[in-house]
Backbone bond lengths (Angstrom), bond angles and torsions (degrees), N, CA, C in turn:
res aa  C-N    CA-C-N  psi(-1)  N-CA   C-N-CA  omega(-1)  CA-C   N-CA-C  phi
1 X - - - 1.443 - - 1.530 108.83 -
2 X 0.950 118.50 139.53 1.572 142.31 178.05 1.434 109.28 -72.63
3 X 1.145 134.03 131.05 1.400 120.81 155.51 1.314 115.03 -119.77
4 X 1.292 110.98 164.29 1.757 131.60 -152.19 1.880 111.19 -46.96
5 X 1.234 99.17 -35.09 1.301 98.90 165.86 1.362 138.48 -58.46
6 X 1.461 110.71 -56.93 1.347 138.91 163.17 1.392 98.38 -53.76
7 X 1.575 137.82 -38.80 1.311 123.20 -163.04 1.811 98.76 -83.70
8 X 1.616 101.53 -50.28 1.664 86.00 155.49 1.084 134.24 8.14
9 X 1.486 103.72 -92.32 1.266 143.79 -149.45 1.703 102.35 -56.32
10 X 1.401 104.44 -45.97 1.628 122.06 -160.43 1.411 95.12 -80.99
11 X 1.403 103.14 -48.26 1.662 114.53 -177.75 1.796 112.57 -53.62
12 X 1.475 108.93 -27.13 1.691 97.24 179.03 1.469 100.03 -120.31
13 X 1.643 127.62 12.28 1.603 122.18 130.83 1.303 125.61 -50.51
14 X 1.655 113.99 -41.29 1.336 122.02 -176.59 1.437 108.45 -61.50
15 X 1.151 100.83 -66.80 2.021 107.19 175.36 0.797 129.24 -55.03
16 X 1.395 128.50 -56.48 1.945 119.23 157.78 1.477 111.25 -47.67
17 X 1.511 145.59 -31.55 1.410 143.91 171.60 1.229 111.94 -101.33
18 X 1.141 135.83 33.14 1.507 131.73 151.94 1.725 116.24 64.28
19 X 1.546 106.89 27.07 1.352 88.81 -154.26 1.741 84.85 -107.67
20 X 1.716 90.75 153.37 1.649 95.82 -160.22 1.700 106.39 -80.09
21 X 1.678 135.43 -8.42 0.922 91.69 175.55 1.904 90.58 -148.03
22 X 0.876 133.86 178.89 1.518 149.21 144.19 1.627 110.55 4.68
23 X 1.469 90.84 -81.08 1.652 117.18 -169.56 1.652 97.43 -81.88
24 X 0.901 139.95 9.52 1.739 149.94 -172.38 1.576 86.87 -100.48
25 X 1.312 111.75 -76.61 1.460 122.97 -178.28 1.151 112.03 -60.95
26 X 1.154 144.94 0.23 1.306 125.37 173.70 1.804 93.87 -115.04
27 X 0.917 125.73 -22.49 1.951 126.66 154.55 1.681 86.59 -37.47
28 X 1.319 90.56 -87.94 1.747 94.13 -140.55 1.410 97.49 -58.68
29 X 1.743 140.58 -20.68 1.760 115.18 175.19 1.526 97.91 -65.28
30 X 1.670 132.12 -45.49 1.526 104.28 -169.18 1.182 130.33 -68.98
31 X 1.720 105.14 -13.77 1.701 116.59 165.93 1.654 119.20 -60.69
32 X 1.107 93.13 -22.66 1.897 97.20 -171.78 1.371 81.90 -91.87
33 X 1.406 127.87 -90.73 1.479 118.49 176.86 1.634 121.11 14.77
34 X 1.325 105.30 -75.50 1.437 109.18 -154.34 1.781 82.88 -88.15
35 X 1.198 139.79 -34.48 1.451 124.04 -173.78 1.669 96.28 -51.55
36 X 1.612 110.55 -60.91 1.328 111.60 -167.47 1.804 130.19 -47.37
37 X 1.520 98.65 -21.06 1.564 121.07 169.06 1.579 131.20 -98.65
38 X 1.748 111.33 18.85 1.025 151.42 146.30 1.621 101.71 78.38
39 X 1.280 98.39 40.70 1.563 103.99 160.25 1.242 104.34 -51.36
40 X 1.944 82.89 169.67 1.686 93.31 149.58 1.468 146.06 -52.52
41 X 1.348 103.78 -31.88 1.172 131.17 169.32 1.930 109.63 -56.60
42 X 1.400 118.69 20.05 1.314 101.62 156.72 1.579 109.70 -113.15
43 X 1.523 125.35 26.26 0.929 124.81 -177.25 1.527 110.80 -132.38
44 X 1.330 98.43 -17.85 1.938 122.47 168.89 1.574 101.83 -150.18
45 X 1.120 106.32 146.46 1.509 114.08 128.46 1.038 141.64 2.38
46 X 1.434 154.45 147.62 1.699 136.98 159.69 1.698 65.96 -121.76
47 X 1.504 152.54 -30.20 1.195 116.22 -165.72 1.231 109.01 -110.11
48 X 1.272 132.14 153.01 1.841 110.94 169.17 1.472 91.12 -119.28
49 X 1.533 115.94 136.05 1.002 127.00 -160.07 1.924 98.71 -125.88
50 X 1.604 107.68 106.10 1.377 128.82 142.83 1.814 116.64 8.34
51 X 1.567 132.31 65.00 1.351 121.25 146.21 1.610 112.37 -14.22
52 X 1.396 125.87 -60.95 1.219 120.81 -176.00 1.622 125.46 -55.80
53 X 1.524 109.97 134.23 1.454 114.22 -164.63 1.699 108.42 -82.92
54 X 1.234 113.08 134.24 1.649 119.33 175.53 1.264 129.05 -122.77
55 X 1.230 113.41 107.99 1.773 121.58 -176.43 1.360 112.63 -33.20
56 X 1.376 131.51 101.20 1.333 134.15 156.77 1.629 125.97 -45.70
């Protein structure tokens, strides 16, 4: 469970980055995350994230 802070946090990631929903923004922070800790994920993705647009 999330608490209000942490949801904050994600909640004004979303708005400064344009990202359309909640669970969108919290994809792409664990994608940077794990890129930044030299996963695999600096050569792909661990998420592949939907072109198609979804009503929040």
């Amino acid at each position: 469970m999330l608490n209000d802070r942490l949801i904050k946090h994600i909640d004004d990631y979303r708005h400064e980055n344009g990202r359309p929903s909640r669970s969108e923004a919290i994809r792409r922070l664990l994608d940077e995350a794990l890129k930044k800790y030299g996963k695999k994920a600096k050569k792909q993705p661990f998420i592949e994230v939907s072109t198609e647009s979804n009503p929040s």
